[in-house]
Residue frames relative to the residue before (quaternion, step in Angstrom):
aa qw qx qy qz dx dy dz
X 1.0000 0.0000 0.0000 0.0000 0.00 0.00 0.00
X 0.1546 0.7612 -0.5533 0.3008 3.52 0.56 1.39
X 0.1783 -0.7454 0.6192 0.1706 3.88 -1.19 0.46
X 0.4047 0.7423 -0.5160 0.1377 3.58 -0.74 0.62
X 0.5970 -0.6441 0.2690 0.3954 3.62 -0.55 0.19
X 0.7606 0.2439 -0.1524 0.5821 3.83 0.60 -1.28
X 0.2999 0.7202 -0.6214 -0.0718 3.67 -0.96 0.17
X 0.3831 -0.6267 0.6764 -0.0544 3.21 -1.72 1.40
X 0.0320 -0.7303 0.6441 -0.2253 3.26 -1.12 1.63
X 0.0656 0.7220 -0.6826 0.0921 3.26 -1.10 0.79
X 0.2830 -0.7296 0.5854 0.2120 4.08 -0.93 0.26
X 0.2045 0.7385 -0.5758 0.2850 2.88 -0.79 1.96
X 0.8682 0.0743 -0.2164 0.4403 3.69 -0.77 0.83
X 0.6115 -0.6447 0.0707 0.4532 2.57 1.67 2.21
X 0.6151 0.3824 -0.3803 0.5752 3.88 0.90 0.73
X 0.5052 -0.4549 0.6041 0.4157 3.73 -1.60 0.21
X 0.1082 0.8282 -0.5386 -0.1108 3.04 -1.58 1.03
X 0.0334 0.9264 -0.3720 0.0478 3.69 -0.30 0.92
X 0.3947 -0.7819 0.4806 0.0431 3.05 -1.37 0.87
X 0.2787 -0.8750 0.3910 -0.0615 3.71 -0.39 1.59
X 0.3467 -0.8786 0.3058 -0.1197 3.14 0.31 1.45
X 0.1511 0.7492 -0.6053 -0.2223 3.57 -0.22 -0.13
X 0.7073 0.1919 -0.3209 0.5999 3.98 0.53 0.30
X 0.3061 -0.7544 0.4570 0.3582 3.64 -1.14 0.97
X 0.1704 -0.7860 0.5939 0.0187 3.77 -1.11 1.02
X 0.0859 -0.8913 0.4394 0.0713 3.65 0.85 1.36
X 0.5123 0.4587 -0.4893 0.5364 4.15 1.38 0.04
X 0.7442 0.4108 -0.3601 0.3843 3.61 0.24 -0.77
X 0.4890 0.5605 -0.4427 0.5007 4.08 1.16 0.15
X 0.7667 0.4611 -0.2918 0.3382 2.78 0.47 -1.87
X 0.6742 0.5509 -0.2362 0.4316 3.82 1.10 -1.04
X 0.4764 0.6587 -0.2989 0.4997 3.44 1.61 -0.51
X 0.8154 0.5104 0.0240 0.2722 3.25 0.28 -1.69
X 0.5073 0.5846 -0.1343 0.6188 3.16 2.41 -1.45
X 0.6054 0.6548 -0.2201 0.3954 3.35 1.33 -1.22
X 0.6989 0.5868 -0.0677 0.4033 2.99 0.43 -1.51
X 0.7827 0.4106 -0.1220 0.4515 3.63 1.27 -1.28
X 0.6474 0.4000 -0.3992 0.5114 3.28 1.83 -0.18
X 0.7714 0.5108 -0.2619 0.2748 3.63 1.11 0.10
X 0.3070 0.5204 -0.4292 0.6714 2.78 2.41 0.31
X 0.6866 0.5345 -0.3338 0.3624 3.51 0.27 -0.31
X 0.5107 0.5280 -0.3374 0.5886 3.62 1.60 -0.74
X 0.8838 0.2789 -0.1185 0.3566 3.48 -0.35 -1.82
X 0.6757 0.5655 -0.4263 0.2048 3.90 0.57 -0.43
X 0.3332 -0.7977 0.4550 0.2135 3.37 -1.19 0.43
X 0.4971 0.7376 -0.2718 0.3674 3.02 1.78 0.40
X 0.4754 0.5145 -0.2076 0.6828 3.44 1.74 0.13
X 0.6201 -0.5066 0.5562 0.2224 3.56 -1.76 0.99
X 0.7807 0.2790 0.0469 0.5572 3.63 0.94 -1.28
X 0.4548 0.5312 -0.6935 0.1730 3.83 -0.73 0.89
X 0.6885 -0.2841 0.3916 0.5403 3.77 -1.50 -0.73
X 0.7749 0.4415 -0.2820 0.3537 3.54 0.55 -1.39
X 0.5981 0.4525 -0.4666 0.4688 3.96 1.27 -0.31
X 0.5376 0.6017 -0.4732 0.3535 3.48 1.01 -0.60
X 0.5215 0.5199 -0.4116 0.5369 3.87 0.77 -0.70
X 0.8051 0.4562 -0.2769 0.2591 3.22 -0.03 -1.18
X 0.8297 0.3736 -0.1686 0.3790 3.13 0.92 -0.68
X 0.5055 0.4223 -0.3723 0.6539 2.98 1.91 0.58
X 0.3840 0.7402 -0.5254 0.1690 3.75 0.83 0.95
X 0.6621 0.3707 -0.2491 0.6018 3.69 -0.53 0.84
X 0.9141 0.2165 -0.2489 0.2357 3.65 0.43 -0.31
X 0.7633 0.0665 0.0347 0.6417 3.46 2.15 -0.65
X 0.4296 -0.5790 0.5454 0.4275 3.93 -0.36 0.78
X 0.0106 0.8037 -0.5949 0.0037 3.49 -1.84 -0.07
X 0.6227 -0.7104 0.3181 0.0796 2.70 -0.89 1.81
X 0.0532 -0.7950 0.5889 -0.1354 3.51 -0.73 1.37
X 0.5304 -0.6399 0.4924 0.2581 3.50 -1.42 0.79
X 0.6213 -0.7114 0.1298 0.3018 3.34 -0.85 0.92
X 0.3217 0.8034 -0.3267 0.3799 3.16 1.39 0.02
X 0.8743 0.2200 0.0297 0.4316 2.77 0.22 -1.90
X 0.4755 0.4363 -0.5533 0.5268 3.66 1.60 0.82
X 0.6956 0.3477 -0.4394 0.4498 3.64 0.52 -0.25
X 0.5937 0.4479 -0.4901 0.4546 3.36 0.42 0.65
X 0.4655 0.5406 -0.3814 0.5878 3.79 1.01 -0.52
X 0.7196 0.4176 -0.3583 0.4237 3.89 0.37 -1.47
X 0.7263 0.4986 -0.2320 0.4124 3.13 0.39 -1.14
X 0.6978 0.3692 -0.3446 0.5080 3.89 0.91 -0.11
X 0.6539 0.4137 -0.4572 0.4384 3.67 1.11 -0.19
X 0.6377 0.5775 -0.4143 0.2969 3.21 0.70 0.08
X 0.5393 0.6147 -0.2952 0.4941 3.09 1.44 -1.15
X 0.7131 0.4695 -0.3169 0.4131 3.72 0.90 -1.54
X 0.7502 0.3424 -0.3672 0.4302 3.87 0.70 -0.60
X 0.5294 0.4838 -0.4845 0.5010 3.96 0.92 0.35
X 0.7633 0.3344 -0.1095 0.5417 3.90 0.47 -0.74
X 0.3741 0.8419 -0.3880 0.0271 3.56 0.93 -0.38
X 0.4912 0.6555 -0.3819 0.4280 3.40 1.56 -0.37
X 0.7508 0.2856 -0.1316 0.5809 3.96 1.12 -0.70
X 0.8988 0.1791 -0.0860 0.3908 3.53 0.53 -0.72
X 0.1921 0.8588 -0.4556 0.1344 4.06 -0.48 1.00
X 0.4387 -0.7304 0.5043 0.1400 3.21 -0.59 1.66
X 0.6783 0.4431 -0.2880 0.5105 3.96 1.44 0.04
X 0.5767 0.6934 -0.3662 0.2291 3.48 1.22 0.43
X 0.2153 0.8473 -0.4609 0.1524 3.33 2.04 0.61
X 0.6902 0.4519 -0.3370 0.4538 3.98 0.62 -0.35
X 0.5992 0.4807 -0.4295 0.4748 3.23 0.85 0.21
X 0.7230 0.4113 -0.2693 0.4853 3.51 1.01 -0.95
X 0.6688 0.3842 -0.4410 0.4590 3.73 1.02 -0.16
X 0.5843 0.5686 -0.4885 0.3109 3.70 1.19 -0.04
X 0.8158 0.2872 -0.2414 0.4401 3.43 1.12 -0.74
X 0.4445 -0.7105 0.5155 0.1786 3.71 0.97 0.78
X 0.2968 0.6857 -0.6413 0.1749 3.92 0.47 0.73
X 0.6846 0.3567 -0.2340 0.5911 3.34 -0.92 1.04
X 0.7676 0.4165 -0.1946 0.4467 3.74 0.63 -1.10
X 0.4855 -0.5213 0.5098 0.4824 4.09 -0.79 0.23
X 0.7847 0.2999 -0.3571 0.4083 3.60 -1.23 0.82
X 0.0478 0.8634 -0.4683 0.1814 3.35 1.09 0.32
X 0.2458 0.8044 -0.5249 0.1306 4.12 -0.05 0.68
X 0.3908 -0.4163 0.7020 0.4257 3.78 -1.57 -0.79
X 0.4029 -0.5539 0.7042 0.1869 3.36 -1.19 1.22
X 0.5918 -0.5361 0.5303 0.2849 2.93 -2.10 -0.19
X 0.5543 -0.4691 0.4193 0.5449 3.62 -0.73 0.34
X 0.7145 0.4925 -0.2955 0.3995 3.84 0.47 -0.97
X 0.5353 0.5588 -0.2790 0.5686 3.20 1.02 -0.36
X 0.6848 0.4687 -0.3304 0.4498 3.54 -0.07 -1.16
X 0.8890 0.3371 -0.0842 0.2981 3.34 0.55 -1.33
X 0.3329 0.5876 -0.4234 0.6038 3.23 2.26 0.34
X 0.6225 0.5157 -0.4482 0.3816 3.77 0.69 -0.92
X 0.5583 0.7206 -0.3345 0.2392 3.26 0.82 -1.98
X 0.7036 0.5984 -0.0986 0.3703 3.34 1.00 -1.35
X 0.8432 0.0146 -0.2496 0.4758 3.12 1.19 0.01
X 0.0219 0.7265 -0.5285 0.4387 3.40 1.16 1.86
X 0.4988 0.6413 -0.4958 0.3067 3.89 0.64 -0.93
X 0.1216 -0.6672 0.7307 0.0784 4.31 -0.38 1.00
X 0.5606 0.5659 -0.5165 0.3142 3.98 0.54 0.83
X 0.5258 0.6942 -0.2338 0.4324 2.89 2.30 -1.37
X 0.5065 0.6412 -0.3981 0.4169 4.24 1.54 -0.45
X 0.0770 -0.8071 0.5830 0.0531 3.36 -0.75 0.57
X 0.2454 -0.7785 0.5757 0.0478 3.66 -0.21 0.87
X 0.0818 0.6293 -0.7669 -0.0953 3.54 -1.35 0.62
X 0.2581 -0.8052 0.5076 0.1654 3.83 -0.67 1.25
X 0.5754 0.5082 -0.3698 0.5234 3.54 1.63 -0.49
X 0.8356 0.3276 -0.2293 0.3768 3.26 0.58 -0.69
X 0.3525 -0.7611 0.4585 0.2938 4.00 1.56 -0.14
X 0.6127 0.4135 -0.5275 0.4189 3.40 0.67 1.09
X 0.3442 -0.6801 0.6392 0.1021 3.01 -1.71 0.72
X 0.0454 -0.7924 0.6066 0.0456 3.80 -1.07 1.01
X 0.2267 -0.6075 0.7381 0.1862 3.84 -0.98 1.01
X 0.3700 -0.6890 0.6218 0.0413 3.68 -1.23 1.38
X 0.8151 0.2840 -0.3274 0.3844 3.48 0.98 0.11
X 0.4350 -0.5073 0.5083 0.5431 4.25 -0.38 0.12
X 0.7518 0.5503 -0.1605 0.3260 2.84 -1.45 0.30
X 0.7564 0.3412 -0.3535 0.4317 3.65 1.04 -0.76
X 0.1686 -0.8518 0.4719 0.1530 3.14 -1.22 0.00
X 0.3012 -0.6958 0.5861 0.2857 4.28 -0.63 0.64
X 0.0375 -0.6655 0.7402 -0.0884 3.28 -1.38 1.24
X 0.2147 -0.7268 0.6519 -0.0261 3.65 -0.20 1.88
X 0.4797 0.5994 -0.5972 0.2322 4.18 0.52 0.08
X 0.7758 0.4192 -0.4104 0.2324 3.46 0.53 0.19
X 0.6248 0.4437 -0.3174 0.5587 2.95 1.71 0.16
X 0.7599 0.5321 -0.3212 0.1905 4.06 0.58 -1.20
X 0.3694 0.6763 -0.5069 0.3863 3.55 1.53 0.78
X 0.5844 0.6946 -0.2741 0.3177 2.80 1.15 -1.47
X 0.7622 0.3997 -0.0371 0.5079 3.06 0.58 -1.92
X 0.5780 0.5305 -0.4674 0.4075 3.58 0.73 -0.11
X 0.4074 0.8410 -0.2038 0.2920 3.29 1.61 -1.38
X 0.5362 0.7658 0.0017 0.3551 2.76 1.01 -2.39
X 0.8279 0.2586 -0.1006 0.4875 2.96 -0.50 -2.20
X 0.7089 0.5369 -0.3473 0.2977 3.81 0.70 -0.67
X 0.3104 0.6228 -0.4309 0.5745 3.43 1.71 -0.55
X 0.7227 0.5186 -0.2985 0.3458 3.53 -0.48 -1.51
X 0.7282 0.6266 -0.1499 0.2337 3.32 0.67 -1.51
X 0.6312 0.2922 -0.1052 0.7107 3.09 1.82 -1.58
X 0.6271 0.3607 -0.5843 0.3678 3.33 0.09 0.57
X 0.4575 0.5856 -0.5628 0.3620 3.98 1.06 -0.33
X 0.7643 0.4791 -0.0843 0.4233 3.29 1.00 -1.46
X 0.5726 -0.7697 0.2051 0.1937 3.46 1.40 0.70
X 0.2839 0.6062 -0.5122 0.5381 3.29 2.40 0.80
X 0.1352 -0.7498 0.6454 -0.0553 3.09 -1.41 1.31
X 0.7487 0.2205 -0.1639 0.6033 3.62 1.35 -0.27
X 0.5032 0.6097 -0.5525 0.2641 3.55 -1.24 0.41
X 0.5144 -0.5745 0.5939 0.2291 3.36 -1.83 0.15
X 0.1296 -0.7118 0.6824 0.1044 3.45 -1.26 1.67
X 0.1844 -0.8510 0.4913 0.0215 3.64 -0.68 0.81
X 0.1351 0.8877 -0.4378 0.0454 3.61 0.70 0.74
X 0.3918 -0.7620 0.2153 0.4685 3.52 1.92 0.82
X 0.8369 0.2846 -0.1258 0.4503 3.07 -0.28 1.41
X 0.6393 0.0832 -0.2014 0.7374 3.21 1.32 -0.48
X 0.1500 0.8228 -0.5268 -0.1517 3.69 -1.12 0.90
X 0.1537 -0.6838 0.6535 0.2859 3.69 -0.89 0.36
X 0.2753 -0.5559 0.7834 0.0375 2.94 -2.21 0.91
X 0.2153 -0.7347 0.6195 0.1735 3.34 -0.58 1.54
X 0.8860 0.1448 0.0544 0.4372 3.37 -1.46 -0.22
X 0.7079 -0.4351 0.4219 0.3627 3.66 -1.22 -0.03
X 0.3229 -0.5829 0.7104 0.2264 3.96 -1.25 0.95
X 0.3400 -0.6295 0.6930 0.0892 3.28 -2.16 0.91
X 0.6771 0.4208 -0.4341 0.4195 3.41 1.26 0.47
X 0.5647 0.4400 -0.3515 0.6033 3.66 1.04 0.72
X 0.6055 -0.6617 0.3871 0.2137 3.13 -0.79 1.28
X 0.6098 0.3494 -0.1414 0.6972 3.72 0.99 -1.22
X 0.4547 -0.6994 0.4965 0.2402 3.92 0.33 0.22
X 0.3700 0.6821 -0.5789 0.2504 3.84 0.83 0.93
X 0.3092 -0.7067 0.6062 0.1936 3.44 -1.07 0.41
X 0.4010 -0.7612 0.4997 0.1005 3.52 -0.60 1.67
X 0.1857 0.8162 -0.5453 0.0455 3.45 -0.97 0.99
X 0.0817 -0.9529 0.2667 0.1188 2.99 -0.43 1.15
X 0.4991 -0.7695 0.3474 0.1951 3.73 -1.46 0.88
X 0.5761 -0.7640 0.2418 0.1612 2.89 -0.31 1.25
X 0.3918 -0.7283 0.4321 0.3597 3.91 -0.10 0.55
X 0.5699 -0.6382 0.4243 0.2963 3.87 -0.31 1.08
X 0.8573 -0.0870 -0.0259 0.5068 4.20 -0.13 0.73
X 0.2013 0.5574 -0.6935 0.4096 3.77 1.45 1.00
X 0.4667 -0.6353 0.6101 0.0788 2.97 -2.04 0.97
X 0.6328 0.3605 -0.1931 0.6575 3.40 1.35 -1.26
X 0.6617 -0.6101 0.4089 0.1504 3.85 0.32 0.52
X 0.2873 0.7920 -0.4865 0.2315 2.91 1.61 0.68
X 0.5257 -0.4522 0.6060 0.3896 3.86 -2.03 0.95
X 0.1625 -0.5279 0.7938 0.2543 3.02 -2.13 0.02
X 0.7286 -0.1581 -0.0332 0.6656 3.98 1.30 0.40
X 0.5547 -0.4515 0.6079 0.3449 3.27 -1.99 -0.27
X 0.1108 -0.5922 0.7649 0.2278 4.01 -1.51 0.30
X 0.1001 -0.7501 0.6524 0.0415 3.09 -1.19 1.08
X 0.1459 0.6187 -0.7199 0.2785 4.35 -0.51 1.85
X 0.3759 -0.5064 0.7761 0.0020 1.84 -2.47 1.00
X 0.7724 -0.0696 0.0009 0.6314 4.13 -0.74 1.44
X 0.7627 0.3912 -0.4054 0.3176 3.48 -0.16 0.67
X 0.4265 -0.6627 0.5366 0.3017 3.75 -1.05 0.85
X 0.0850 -0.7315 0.6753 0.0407 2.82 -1.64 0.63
X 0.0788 -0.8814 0.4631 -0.0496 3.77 -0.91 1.67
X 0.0182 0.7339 -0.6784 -0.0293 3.55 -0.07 0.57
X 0.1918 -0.5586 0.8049 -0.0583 2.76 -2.18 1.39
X 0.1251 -0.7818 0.5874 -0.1676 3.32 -0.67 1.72
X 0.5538 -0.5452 0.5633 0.2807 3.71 -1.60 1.22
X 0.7456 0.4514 -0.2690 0.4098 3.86 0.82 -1.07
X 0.6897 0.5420 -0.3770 0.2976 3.98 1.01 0.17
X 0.8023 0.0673 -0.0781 0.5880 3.33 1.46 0.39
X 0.2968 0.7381 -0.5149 0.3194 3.45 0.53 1.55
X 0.0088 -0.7046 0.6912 0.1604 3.43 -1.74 -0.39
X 0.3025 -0.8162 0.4666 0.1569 2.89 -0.99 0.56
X 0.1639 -0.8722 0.4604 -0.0193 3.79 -0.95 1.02
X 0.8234 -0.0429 0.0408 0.5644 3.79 -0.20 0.84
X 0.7725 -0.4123 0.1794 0.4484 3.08 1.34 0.86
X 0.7554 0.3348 -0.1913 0.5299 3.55 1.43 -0.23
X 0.4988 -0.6900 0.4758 0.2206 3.34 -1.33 1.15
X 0.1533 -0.6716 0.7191 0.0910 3.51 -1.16 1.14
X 0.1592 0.7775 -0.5965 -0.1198 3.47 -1.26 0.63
X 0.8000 -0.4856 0.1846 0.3000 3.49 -1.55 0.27
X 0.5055 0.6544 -0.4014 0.3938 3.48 2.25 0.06
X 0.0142 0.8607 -0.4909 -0.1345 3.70 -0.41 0.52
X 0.4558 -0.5061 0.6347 0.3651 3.59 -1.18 0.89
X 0.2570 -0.6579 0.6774 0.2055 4.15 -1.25 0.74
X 0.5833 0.5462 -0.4545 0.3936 3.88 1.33 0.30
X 0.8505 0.2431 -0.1184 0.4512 3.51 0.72 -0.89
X 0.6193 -0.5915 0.3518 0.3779 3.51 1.29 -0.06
X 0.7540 0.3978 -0.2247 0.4719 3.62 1.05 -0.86
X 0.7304 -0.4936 0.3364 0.3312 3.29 -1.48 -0.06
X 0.1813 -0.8523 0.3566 0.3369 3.98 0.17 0.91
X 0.4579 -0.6968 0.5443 0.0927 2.82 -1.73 0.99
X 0.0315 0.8332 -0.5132 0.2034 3.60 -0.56 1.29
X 0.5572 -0.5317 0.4176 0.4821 3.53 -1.22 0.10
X 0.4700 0.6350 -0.4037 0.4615 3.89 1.18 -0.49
X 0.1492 -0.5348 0.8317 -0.0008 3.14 -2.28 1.35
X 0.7423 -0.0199 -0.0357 0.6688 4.16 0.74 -0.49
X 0.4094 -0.5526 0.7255 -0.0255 2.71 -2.36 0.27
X 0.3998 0.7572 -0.5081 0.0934 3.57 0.43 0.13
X 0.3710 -0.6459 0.6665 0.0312 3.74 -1.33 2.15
X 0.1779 0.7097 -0.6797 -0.0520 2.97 -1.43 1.09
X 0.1824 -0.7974 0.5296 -0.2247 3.44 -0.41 1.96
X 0.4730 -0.7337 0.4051 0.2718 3.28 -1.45 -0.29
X 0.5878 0.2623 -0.3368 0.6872 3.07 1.60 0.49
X 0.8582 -0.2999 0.3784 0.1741 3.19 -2.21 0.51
X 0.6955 0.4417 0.0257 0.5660 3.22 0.39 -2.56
X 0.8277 0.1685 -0.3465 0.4079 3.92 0.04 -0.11
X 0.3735 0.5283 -0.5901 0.4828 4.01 1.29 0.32
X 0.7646 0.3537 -0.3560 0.4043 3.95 0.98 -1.13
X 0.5428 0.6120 -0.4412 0.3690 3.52 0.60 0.06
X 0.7437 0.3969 -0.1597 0.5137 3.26 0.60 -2.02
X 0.5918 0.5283 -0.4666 0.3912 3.97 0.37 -0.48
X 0.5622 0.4172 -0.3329 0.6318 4.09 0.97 -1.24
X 0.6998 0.4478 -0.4740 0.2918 3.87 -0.13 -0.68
X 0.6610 0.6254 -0.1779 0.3746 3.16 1.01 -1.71
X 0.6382 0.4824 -0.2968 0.5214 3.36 1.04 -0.89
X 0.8203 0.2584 -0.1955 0.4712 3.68 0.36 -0.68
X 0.4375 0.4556 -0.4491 0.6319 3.39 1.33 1.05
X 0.2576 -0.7968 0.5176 0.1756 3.70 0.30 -0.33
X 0.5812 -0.6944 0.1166 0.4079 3.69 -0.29 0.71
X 0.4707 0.5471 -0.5284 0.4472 3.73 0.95 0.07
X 0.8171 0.2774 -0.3128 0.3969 3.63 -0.07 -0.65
X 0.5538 0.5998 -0.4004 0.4162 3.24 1.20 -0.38
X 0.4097 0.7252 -0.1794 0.5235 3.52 1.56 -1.35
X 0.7575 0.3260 -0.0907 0.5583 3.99 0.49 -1.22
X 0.6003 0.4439 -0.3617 0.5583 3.79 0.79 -0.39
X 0.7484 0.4306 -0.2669 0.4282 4.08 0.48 -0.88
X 0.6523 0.5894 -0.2963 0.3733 3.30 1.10 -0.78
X 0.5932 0.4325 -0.2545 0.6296 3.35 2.01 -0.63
X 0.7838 0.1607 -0.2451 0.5475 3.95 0.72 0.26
X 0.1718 -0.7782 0.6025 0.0432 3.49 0.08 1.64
X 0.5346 0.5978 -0.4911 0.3400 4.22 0.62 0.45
X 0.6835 0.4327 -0.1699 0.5627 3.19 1.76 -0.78
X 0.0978 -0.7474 0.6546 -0.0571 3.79 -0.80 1.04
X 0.0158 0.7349 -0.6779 0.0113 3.65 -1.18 0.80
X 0.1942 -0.6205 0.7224 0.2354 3.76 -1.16 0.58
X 0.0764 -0.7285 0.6569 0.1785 3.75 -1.25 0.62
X 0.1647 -0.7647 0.5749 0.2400 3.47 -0.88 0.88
X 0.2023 -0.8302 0.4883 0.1771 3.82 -0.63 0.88
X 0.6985 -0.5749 0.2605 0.3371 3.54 -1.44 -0.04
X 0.5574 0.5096 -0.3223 0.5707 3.22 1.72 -0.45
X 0.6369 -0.6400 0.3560 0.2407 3.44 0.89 0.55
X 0.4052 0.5818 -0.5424 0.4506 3.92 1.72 0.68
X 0.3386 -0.5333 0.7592 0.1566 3.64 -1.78 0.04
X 0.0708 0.7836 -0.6159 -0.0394 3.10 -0.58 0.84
X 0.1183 -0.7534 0.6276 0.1568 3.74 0.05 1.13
X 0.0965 -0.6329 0.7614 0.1023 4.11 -1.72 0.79
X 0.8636 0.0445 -0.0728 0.4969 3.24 -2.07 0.46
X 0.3673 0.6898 -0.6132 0.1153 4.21 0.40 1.10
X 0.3245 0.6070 -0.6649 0.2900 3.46 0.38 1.23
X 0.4497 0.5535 -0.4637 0.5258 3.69 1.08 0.49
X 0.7951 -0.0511 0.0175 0.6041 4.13 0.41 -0.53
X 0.4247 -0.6873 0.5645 0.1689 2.71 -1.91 -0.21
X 0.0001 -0.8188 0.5741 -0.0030 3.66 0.25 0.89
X 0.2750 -0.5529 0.7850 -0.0497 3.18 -1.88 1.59
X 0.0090 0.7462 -0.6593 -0.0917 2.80 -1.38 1.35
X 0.7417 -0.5286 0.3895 -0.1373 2.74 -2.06 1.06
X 0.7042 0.3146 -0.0192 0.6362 3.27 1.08 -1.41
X 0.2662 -0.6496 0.6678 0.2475 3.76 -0.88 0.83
X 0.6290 0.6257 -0.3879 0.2499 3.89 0.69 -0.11
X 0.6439 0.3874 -0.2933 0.5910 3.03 1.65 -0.32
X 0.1723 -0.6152 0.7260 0.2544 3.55 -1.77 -0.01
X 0.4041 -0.7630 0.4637 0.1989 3.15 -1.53 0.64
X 0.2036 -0.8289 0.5098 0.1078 3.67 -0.95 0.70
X 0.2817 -0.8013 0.4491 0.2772 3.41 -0.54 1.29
X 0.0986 -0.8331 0.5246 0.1449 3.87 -0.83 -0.11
């Protein structure tokens, strides 16, 4: 629920992605879009062939060279994974190819399983050469899985992009992670409306509107990659302590910040912090704002002198914080 005038879409990194304009600027798409396809191409793990399977499949036996980008994006996620490591880990690819959430074959591992994976999750096992841009996994078997961070950062570079090219306003829309450049001219106070989806609405129903000006806004949600078994929901968030999917009072997470890369960071943290501690972490960084949407059906909005959120849904009530 964005207003603007020109918007451009194409379907990459297995989601619709588009870009909202208010003046049309067909070099600064086209350069946007070219972008985008050589760095889904670098970091995914969804392909036979990128930079990041190349690590992977040379885990346990030989480091491997990588363009700089995508080591400072590796650097920049092992760090993040050994400060936060209890919620968030750039080494949890065997966990996510054992349970296939989202993927055909979708199951409950075995306990033996889970805990053969567990073993090679260790973001200490990453070896980094910064002079030399290569990255080595020390164990067979391990594997980097950048999906929780390379929207973020893709986000990022596109910001960058229209501004070389002198777009200062518009909507980036990488489903799920959005930035709102600069200020809308269809809102009187110049917020750009975006809206949050209601957690398992089928027809896409809001549970409200976010209303910023220059700032991204990510939500990481139990309802965007799940199945259900014997009556319980498995989803695609994983605790990197126990192997399974974590279980909390949280259905979303939604970061509104000033970069891309920390809505994806803090949204996976936040979730696997749950909202009291998460609640105590924001309260010490008033740049960072999160709305949490819970199962008993409260909003708890923190630090919302960053937006304005309208809600939508008479099922929820809102809690300030």
């Amino acid at each position: 629920m964005v207003n603007a005038n020109y918007e451009y879409t194409q379907h990459l990194m297995g989601t619709t992605v588009s870009l909202m304009l208010l003046e049309p600027n067909e070099t600064a798409v086209q350069s946007v879009f070219e972008t985008i396809k050589i760095l889904e191409y670098k970091l995914t793990v969804n392909r036979p062939l990128s930079e990041v399977m190349s690590i992977n499949l040379a885990a346990g036996q030989h480091p491997v060279t990588v363009s700089r980008p995508v080591f400072s994006l590796i650097e920049q996620a092992q760090k993040v994974s050994l400060h936060f490591n209890s919620c968030f880990n750039l080494a949890i690819g065997p966990l996510v190819k054992l349970w296939k959430i989202g993927f055909q074959g979708d199951q409950v591992p075995s306990v033996k399983l889970i805990k053969q994976q567990l073993l090679l999750t260790d973001p200490k096992n990453i070896e980094l050469d910064a002079n030399k841009h290569t990255v080595f996994l020390k164990k067979t078997g391990m594997e980097i899985d950048l999906g929780a961070i390379a929207k973020g950062y893709i986000a990022d570079v596109i910001k960058s992009i229209l501004l070389q090219y002198q777009v200062y306003k518009g909507i980036i829309n990488l489903g799920g992670n959005v930035f709102a450049l600069g200020s809308s001219l269809t809102d009187d106070n110049g917020y750009w409306h975006i809206g949050l989806r209601k957690p398992f609405s089928t027809d896409d129903k809001l549970s409200g509107v976010i209303k910023v000006i220059n700032k991204s806004v990510v939500t990481s949600g139990i309802y965007e990659r799940f199945f259900i078994q014997n009556g319980h929901l498995y989803h695609h968030i994983f605790d990197p302590q126990t192997g399974y999917p974590l279980d909390n009072e949280l259905e979303s997470v939604t970061v509104i910040s000033d970069s891309s890369l920390e809505g994806d960071i803090y949204s996976t943290v936040f979730y696997g912090w749950g909202l009291d501690k998460s609640r105590e972490y924001l309260q010490k960084h008033p740049n960072l704002s999160a709305i949490f949407l819970l199962k008993n059906k409260t909003i708890a909005l923190v630090n919302p002198n960053n937006f304005i959120f309208q809600k939508s849904d008479k099922q929820y009530t809102i809690k300030l914080n």
